[in-house]
N, C-alpha and C positions, 0 to 999 in steps of 0.2 A: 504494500500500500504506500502509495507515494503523494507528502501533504504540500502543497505551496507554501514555499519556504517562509517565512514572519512577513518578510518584506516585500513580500511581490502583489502588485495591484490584485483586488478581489475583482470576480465578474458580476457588475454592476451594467446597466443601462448607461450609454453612453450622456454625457452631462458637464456642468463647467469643471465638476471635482475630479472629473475621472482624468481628465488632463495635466494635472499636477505632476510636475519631475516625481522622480522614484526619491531622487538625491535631498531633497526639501525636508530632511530629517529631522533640522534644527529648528524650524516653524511647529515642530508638532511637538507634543509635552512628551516627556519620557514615559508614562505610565497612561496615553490615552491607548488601549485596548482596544476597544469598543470600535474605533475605527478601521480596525485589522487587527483583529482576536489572534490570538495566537491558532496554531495548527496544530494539530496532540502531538508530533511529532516535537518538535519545540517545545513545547509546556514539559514531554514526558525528561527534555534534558535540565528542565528548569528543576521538577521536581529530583530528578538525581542530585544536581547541585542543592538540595536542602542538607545531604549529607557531609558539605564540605567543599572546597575546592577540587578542582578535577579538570585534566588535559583533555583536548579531543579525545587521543588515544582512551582515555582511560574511561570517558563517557560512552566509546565506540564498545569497547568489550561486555562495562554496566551493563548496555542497553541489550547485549547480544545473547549476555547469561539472564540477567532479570525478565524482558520483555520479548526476547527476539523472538519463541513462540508461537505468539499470539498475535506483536507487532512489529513489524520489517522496518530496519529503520538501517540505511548503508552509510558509510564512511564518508561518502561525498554528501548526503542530507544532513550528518552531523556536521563536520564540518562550517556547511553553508547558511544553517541554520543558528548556530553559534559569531559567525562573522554578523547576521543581519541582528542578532542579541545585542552584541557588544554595540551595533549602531544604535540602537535604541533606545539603549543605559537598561537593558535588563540584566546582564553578564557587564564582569567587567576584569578584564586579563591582569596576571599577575606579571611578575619578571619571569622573562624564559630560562627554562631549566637544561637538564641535557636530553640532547637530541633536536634540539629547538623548539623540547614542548614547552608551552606556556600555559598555566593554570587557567580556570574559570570559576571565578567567584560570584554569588548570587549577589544583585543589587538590593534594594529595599525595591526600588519598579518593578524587581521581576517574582520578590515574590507578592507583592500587588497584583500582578499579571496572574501568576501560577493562582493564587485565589481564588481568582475571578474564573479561570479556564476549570479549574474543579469543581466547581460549583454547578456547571452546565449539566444541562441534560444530554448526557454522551451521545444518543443517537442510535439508528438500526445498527446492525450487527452486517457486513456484504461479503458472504462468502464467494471466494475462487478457489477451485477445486476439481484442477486440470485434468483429475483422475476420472474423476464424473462425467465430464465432457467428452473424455474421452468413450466410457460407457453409456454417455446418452448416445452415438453413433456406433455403437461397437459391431453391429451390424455387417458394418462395412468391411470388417476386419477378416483378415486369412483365418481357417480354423487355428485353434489354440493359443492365437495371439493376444489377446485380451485376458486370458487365463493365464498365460505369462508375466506383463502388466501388474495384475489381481495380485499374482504371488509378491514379485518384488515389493509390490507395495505394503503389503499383509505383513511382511519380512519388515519393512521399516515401521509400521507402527508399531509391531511387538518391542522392538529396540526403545520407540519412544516413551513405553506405556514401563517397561523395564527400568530406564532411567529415572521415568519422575515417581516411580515407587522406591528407588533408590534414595532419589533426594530429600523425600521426603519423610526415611528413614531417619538419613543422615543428621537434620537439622530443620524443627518448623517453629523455631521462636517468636518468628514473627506473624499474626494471625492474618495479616493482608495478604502476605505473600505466602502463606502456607493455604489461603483461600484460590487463591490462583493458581496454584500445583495441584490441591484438587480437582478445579474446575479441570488440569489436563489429563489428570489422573480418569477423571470421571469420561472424560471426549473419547480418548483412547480405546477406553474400555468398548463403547460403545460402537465407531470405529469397527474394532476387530468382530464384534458383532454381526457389525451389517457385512461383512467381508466373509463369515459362515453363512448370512442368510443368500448372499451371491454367488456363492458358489453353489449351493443347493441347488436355487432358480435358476441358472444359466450353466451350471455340469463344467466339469473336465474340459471339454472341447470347445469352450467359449471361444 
């Protein structure tokens, strides 16, 4: 899932405001929102930075072990997303360290911002689920090909449904984040489910 970076014009009806430079940064208040809410991808690097300063790199991995799951968030959206922060005054960079990373510390704006973006009512849920698509057309497919597919796949959820019974082993102190491992825990399971009810329905020779 890929959000329009903080800083990039929203799709509004064309009008005098929509003509505004991009660059007109300094005319607007550090903490007006409301005129370009943040995008959950951004909000989700604000909310990591409540834990503390943090590099790209190191908000790129956060996000990869915490959220990456359930929300795809790549190197270049952190990154880009963190540049259009620090214009804003919601981030605001430290001295660079080695490697030439430089820290990100949360502003009082941002977390104004992060607030205001938690508070929303999140929105539908939009599944893509290339595997499905694939099985809505499967028709078309050579015999056994899709039945091949089915396995490999079946094969990577059992792995995935093994790790967050692991992790969940390991460590669930925290009750947010041990509610979200369930929720994968519980997806999983249900997953390899429908993955016996398809093979049933469509045999060996799919």
């Amino acid at each position: 899932m890929v959000d329009r970076p903080l800083d990039a014009p929203a799709a509004r009806p064309l009008d005098a405001t929509a003509a505004r430079p991009l660059n007109a940064t300094a005319a607007r208040p550090l903490n007006a929102t409301a005129a370009r809410p943040l995008n959950a991808t951004a909000a989700s690097l604000l909310g990591f930075l409540h834990e503390g300063p943090k590099t790209g790199w190191d908000l790129v991995v956060t996000a990869q072990e915490r959220i990456g799951k359930f929300w795809s968030i790549t190197t270049s959206q952190v990154y880009r997303e963190l540049a259009a922060m620090e214009r804003a005054g919601l981030v605001e960079a430290g001295e660079v360290g080695p490697r030439d990373r430089k820290p990100f510390a949360l502003t009082a704006s941002g977390r104004a911002a992060f607030a205001e973006w938690i508070e929303r009512e999140p929105g539908p849920e939009n599944i893509r689920y290339p595997l499905l698509l694939t099985v809505a057309f499967g028709r078309h497919l050579p015999p056994g090909r899709l039945a091949e597919m089915l396995a490999v796949h079946r094969a990577a959820h059992e792995r995935r449904l093994a790790d967050y019974e692991r992790a969940a082993a390991e460590h669930c102190a925290d009750p947010y984040s041990s509610a979200t491992l369930d929720f994968g825990i519980v997806y999983e399971r249900a997953v390899l489910e429908w993955f016996g009810r398809v093979a049933d329905t469509l045999g060996p020779a799919s």
